[in-house]
mmCIF file of the C-alpha atoms, coordinates in Angstrom:
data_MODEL
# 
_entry.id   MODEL 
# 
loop_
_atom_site.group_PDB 
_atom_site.id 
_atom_site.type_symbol 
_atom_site.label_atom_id 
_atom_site.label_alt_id 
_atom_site.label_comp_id 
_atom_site.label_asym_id 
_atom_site.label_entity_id 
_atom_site.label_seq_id 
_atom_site.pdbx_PDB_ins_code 
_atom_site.Cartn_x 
_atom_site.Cartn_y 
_atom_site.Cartn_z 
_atom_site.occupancy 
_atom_site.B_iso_or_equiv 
_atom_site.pdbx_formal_charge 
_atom_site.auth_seq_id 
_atom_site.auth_comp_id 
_atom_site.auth_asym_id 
_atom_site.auth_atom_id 
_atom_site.pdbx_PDB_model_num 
ATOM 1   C CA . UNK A 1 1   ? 103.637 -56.967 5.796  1.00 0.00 ? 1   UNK A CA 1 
ATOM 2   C CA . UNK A 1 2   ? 101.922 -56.762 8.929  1.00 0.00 ? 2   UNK A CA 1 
ATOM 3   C CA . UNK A 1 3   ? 101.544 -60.105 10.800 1.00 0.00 ? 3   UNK A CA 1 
ATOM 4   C CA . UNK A 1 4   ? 97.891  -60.873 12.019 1.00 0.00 ? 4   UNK A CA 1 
ATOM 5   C CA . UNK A 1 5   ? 98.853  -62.944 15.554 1.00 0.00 ? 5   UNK A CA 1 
ATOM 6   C CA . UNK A 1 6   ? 95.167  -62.624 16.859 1.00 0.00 ? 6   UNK A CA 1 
ATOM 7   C CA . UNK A 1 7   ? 93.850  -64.629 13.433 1.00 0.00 ? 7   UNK A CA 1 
ATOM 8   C CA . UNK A 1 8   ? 96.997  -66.923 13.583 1.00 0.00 ? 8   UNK A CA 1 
ATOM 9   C CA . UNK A 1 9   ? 96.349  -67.525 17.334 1.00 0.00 ? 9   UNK A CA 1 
ATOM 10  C CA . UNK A 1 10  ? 92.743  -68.600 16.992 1.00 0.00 ? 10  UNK A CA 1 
ATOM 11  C CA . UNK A 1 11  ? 94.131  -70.565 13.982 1.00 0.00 ? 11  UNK A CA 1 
ATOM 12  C CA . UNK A 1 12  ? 96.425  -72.246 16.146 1.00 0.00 ? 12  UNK A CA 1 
ATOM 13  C CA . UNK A 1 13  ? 93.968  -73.181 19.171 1.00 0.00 ? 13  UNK A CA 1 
ATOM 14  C CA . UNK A 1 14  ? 91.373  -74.305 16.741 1.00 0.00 ? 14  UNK A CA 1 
ATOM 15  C CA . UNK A 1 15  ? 93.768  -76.349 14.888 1.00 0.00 ? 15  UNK A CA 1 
ATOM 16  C CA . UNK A 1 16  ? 94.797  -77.942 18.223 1.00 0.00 ? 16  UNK A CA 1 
ATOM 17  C CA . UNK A 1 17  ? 90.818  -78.624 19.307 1.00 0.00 ? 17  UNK A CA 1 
ATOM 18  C CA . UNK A 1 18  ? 90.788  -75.591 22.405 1.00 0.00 ? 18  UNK A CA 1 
ATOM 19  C CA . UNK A 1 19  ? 87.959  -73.331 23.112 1.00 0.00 ? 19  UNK A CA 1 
ATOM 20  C CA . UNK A 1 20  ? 89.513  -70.035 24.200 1.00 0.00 ? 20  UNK A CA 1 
ATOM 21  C CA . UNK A 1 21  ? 88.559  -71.309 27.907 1.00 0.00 ? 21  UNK A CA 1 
ATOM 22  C CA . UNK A 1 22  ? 90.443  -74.088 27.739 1.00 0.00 ? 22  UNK A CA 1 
ATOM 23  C CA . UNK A 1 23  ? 93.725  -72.488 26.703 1.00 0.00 ? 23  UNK A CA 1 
ATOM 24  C CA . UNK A 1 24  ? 92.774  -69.602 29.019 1.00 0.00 ? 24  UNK A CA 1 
ATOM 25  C CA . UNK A 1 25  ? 93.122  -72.230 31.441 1.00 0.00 ? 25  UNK A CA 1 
ATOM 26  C CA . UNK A 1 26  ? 96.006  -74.000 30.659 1.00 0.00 ? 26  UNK A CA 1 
ATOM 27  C CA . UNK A 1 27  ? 98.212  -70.740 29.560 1.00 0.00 ? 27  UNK A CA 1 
ATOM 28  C CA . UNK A 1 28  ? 96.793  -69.653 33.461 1.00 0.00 ? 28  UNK A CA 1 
ATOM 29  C CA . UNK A 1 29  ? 95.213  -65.881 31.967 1.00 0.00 ? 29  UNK A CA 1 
ATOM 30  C CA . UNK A 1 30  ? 91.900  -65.336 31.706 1.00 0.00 ? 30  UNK A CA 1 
ATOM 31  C CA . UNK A 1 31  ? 89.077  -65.881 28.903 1.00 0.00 ? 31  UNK A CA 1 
ATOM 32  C CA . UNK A 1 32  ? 89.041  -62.206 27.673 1.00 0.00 ? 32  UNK A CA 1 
ATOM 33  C CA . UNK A 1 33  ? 92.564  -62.176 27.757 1.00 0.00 ? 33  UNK A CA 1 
ATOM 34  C CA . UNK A 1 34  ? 92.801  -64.715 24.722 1.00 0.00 ? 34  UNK A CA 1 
ATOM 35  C CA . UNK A 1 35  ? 89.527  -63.198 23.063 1.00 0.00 ? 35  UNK A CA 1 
ATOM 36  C CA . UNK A 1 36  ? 91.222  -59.888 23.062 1.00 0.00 ? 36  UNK A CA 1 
ATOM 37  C CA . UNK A 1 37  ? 94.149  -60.730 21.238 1.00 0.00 ? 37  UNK A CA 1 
ATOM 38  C CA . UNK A 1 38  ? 92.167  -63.046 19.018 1.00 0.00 ? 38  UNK A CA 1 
ATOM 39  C CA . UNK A 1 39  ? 90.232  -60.290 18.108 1.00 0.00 ? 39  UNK A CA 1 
ATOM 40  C CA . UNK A 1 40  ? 93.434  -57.736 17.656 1.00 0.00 ? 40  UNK A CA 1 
ATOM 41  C CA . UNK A 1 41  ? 91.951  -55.574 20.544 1.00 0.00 ? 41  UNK A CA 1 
ATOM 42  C CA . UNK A 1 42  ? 95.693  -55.739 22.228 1.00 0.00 ? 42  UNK A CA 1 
ATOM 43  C CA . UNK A 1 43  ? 98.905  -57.640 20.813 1.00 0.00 ? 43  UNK A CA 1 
ATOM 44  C CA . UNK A 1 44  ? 100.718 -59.557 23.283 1.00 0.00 ? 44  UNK A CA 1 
ATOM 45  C CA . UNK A 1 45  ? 104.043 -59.144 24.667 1.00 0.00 ? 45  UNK A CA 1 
ATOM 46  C CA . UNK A 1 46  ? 106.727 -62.200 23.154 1.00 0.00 ? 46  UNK A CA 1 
ATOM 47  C CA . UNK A 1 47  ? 106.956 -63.164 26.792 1.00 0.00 ? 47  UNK A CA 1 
ATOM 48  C CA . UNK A 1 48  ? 102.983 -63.235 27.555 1.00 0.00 ? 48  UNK A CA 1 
ATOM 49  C CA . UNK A 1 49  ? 102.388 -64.960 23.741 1.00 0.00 ? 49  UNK A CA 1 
ATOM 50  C CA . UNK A 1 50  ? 105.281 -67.803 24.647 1.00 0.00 ? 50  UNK A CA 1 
ATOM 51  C CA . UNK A 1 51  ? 103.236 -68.215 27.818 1.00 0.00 ? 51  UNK A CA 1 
ATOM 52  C CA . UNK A 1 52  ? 99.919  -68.798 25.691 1.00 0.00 ? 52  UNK A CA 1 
ATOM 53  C CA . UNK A 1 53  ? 101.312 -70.803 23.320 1.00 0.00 ? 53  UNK A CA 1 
ATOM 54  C CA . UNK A 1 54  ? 102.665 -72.862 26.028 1.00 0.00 ? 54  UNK A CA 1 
ATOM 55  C CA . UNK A 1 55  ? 99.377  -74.247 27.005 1.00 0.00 ? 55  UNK A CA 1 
ATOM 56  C CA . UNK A 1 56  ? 99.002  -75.411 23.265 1.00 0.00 ? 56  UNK A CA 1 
ATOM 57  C CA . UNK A 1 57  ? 101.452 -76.619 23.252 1.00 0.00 ? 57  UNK A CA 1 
ATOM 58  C CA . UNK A 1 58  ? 103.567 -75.005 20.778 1.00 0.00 ? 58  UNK A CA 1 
ATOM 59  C CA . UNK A 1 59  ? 107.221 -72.958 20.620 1.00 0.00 ? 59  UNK A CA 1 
ATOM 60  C CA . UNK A 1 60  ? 107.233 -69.562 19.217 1.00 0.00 ? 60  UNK A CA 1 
ATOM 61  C CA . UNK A 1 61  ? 108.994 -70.579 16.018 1.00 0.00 ? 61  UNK A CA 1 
ATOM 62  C CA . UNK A 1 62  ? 106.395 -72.795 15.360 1.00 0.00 ? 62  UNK A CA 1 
ATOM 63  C CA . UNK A 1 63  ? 103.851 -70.406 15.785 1.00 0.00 ? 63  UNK A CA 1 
ATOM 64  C CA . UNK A 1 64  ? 104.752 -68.216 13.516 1.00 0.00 ? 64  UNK A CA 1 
ATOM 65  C CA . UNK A 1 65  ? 105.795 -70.456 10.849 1.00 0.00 ? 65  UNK A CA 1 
ATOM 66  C CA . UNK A 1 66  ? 102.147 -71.769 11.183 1.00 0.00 ? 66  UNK A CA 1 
ATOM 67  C CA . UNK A 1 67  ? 100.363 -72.165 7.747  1.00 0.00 ? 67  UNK A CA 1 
ATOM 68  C CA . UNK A 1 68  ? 96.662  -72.081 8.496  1.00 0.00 ? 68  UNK A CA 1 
ATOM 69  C CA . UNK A 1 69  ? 94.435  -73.902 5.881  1.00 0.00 ? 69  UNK A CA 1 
ATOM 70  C CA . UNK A 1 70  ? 91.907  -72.061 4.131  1.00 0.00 ? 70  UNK A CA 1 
ATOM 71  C CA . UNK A 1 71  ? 88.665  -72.895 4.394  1.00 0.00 ? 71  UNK A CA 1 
ATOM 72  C CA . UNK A 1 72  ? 87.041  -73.940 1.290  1.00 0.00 ? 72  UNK A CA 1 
ATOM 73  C CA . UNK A 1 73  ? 84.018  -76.210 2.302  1.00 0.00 ? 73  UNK A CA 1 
ATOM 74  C CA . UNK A 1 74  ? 80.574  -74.742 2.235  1.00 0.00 ? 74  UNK A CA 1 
ATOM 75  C CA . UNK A 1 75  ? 78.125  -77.112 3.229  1.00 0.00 ? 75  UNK A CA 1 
ATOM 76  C CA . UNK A 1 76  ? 78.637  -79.919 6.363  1.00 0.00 ? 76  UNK A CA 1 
ATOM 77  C CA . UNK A 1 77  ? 76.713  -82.678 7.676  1.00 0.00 ? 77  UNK A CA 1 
ATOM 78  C CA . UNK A 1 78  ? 75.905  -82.506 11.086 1.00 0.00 ? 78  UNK A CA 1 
ATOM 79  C CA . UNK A 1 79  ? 78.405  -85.055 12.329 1.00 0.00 ? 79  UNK A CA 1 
ATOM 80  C CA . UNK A 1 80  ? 81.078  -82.915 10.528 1.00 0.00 ? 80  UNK A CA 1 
ATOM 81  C CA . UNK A 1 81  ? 80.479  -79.870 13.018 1.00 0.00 ? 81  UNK A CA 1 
ATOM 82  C CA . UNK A 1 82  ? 83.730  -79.001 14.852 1.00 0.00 ? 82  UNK A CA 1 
ATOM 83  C CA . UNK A 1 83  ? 83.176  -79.745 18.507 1.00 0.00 ? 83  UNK A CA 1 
ATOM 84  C CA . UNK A 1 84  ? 84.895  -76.666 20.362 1.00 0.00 ? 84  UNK A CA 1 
ATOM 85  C CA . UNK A 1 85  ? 83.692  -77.360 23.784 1.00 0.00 ? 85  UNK A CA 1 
ATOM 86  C CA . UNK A 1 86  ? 83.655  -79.647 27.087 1.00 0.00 ? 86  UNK A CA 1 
ATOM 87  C CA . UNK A 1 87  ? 81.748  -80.493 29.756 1.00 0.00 ? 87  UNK A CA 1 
ATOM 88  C CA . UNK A 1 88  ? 78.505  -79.809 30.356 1.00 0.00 ? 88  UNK A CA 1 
ATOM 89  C CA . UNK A 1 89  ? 78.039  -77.468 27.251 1.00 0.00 ? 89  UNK A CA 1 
ATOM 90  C CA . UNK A 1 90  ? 78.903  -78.559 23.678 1.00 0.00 ? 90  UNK A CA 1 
ATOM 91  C CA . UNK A 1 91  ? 79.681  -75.856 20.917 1.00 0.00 ? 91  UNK A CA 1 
ATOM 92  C CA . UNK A 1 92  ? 79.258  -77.581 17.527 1.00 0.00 ? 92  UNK A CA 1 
ATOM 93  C CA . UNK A 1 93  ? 81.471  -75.038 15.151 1.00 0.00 ? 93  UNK A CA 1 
ATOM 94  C CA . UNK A 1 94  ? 80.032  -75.097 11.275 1.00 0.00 ? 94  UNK A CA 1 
ATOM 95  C CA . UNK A 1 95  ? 83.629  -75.014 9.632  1.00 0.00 ? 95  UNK A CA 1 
ATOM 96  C CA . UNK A 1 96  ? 87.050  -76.305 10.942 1.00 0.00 ? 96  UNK A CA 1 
ATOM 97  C CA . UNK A 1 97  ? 88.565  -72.737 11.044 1.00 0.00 ? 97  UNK A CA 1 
ATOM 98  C CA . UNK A 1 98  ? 87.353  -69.408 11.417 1.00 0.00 ? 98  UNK A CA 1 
ATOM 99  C CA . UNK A 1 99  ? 90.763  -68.075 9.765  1.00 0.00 ? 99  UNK A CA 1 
ATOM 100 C CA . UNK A 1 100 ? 89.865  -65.475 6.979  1.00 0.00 ? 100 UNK A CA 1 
ATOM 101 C CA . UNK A 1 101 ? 86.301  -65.831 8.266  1.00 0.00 ? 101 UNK A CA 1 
ATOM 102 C CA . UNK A 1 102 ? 84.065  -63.170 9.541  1.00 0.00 ? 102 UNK A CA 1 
ATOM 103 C CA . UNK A 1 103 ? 80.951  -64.659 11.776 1.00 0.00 ? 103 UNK A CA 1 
ATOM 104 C CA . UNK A 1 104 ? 80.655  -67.851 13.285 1.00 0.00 ? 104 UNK A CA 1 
ATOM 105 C CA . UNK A 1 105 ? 78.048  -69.685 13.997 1.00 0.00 ? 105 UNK A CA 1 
ATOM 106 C CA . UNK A 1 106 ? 77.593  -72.683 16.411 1.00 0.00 ? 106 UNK A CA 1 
ATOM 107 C CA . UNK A 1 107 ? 75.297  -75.661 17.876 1.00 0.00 ? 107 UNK A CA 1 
ATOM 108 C CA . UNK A 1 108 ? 75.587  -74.983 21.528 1.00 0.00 ? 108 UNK A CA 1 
ATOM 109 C CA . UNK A 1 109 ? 73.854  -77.890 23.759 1.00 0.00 ? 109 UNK A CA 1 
ATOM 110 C CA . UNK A 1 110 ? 73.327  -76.787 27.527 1.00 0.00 ? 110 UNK A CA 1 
ATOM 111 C CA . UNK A 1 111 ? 73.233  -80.040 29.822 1.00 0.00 ? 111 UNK A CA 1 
ATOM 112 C CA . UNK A 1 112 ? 70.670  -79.569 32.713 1.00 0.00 ? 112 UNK A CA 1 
ATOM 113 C CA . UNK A 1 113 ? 72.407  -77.492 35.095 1.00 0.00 ? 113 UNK A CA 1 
ATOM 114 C CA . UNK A 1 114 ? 75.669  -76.143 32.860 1.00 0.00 ? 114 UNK A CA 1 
ATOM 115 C CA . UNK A 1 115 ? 76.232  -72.623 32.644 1.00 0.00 ? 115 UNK A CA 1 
ATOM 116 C CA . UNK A 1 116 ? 79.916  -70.497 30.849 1.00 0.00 ? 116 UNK A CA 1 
ATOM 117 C CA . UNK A 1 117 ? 80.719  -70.452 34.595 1.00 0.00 ? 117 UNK A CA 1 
ATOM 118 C CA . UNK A 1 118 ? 80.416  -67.448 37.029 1.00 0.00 ? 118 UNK A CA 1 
ATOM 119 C CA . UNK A 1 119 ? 82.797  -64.590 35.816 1.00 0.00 ? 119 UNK A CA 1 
ATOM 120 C CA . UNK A 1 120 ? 81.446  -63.480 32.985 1.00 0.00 ? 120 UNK A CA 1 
ATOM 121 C CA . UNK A 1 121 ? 82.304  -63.600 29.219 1.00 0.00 ? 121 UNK A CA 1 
ATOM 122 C CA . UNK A 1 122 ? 83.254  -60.005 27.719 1.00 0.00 ? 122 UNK A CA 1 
ATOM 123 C CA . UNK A 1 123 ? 84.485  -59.624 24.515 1.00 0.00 ? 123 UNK A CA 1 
ATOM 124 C CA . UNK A 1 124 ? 84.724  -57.502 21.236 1.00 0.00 ? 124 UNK A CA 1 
ATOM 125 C CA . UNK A 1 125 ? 81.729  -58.432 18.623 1.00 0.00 ? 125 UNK A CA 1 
ATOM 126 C CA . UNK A 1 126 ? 78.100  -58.927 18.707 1.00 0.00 ? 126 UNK A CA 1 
ATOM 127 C CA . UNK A 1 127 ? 76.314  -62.382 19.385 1.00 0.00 ? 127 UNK A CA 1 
ATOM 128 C CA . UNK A 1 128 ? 72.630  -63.713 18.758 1.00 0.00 ? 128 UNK A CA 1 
ATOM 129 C CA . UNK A 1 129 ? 71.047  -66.488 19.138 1.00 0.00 ? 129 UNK A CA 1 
ATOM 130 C CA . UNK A 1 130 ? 67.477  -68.691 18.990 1.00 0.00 ? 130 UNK A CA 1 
ATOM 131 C CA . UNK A 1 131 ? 67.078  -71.059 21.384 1.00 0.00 ? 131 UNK A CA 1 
ATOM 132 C CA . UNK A 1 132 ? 65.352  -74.533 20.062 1.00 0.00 ? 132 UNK A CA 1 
ATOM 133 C CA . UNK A 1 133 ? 64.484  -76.689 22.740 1.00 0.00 ? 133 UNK A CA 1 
ATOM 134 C CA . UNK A 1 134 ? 64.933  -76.311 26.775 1.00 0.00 ? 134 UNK A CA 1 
ATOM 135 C CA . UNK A 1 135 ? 65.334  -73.512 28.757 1.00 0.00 ? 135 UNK A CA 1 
ATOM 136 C CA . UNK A 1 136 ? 68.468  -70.834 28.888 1.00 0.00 ? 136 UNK A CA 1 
ATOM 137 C CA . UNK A 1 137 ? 68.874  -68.461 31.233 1.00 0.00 ? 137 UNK A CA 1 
ATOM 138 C CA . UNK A 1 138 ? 70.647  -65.282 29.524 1.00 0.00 ? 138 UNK A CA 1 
ATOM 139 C CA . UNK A 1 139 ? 72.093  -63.019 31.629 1.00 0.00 ? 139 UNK A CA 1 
ATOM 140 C CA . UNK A 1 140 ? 73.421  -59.842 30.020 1.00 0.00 ? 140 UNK A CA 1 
ATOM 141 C CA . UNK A 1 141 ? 74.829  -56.835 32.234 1.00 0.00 ? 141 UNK A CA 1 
ATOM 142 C CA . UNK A 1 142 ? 72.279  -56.504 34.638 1.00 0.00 ? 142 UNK A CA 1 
ATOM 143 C CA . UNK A 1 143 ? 69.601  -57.992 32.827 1.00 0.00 ? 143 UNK A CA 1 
ATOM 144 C CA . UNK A 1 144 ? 68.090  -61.340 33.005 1.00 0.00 ? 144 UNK A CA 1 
ATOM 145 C CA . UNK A 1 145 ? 65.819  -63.634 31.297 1.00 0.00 ? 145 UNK A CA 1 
ATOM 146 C CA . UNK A 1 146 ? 64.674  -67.291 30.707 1.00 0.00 ? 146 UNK A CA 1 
ATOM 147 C CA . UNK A 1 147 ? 64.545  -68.116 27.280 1.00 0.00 ? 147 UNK A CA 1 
ATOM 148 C CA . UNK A 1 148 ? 62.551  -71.225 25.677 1.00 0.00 ? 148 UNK A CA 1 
ATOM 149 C CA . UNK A 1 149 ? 61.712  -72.515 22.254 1.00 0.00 ? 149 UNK A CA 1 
ATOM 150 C CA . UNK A 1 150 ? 61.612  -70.096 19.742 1.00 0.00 ? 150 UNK A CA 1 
ATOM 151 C CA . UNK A 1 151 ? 62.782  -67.235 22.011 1.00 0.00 ? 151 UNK A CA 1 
ATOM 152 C CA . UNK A 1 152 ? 66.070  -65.372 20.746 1.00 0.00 ? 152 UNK A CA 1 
ATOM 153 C CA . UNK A 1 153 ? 68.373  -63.158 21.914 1.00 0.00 ? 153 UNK A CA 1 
ATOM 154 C CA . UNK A 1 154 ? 70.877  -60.140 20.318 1.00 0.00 ? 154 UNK A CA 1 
ATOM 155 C CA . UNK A 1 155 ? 73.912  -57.923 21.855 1.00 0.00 ? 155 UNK A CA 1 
ATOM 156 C CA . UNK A 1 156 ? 77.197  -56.681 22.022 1.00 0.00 ? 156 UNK A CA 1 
ATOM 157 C CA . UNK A 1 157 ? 79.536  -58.656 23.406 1.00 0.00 ? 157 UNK A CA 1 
ATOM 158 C CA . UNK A 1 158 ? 80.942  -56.227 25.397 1.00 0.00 ? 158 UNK A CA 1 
ATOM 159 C CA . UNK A 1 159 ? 78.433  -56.089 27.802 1.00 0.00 ? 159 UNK A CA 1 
ATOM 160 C CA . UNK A 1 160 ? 79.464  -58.883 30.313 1.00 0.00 ? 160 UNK A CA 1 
ATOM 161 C CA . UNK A 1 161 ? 76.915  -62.087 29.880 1.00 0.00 ? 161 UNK A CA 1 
ATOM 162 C CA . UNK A 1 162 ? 76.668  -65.326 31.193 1.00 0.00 ? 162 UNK A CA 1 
ATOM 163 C CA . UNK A 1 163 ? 74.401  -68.561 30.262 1.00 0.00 ? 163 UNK A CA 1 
ATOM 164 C CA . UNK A 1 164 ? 72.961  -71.126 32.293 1.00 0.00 ? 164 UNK A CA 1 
ATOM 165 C CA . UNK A 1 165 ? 70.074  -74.144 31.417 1.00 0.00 ? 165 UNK A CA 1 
ATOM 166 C CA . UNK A 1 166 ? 67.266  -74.149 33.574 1.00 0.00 ? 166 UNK A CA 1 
ATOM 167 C CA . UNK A 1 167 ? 64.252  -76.854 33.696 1.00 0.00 ? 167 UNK A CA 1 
ATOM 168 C CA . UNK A 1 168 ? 64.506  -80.318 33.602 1.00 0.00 ? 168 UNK A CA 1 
ATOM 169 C CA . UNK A 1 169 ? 65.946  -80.924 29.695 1.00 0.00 ? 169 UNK A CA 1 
ATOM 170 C CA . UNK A 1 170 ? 69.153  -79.828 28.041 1.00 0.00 ? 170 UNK A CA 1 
ATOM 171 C CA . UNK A 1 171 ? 68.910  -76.476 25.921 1.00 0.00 ? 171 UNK A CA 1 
ATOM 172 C CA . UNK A 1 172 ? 69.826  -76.304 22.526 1.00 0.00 ? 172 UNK A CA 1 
ATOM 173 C CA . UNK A 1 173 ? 70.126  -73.233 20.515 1.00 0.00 ? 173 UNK A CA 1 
ATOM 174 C CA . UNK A 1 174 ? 71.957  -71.846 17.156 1.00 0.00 ? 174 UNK A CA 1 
ATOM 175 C CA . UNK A 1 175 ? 74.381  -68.905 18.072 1.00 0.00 ? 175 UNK A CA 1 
ATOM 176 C CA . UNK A 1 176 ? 76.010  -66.517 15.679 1.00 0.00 ? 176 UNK A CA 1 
ATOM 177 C CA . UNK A 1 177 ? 79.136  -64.373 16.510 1.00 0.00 ? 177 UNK A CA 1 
ATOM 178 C CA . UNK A 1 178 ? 80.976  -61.682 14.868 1.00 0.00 ? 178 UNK A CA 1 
ATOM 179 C CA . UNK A 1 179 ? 83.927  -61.387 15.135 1.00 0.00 ? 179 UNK A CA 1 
ATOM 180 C CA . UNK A 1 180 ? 84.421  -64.882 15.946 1.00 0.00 ? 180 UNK A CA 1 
ATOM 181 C CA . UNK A 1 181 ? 85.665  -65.227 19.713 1.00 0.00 ? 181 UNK A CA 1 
ATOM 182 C CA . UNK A 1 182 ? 85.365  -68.964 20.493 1.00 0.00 ? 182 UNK A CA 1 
# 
């Protein structure tokens, strides 16, 4: 039996409340680091996983004896969203944990002025979104645009992108990704 440590890793973090840039941060590697191994795109050395896992934290033995729930629920209130995020952006998760799951899909809220940062994201997938209040700058590769109400965007995730609310009230927007990266 083969053992599926990008599922069980995402398991893990979401378990323990991280957005893959907050353990990025605290295992010291970057974003697309995590994302790749979340998505199976490269399996980690023991050394480099005991170095992830110790910004959970969490031993290796632990790790792998790690059960992860299955998700059974199908419908959730809006105060029963899974906040992923901090800061200035908030990513409201429908469902606890994306183990076993294919696509998730998330409440992001932009504050005025908060952006994913300036390196940007790059992983394995595809993403959309439609934006439902404010204004969100999307920046894809080399292309950029300011979205507003009603306005939607659609890519792969490979492509390096970046977001960033502009105008004087927070953005909101429903995202989708597959597979899920966050």
């Amino acid at each position: 039996m083969t053992l599926d440590v990008g599922q069980r890793l995402r398991a893990v973090r979401m378990e323990y409340k991280l957005s893959q840039r907050e353990l990025a941060k605290r295992a010291g590697v970057t974003n697309s680091t995590i994302s790749l191994i979340e998505s199976n795109s490269t399996n980690p050395s023991v050394g480099a996983l005991k170095r992830i896992l110790d910004g959970v934290p969490i031993g290796l033995a632990e790790f792998f004896a790690f059960t992860p729930a299955a998700a059974k629920k199908i419908f959730y209130r809006a105060d029963e969203l899974t906040e992923i995020g901090k800061g200035g952006v908030s990513y409201r998760q429908v469902g606890e944990t994306m183990v076993g799951r294919s696509l998730q899909i998330i409440m992001e809220r932009y504050e005025i002025g908060a952006d994913t940062g300036r390196i940007p994201l790059v992983h394995e997938g595809e993403e959309g979104a439609i934006v439902l209040g404010g204004r969100l700058e999307v920046t894809v590769g080399e292309e950029r645009r300011i979205l507003g109400p009603g306005d939607a965007y659609y890519f792969e995730s490979r492509r390096p992108h970046r977001f960033r609310c502009v105008g004087q009230e927070p953005c909101i927007l429903v995202s989708a990704c597959t597979p899920p990266t966050f």
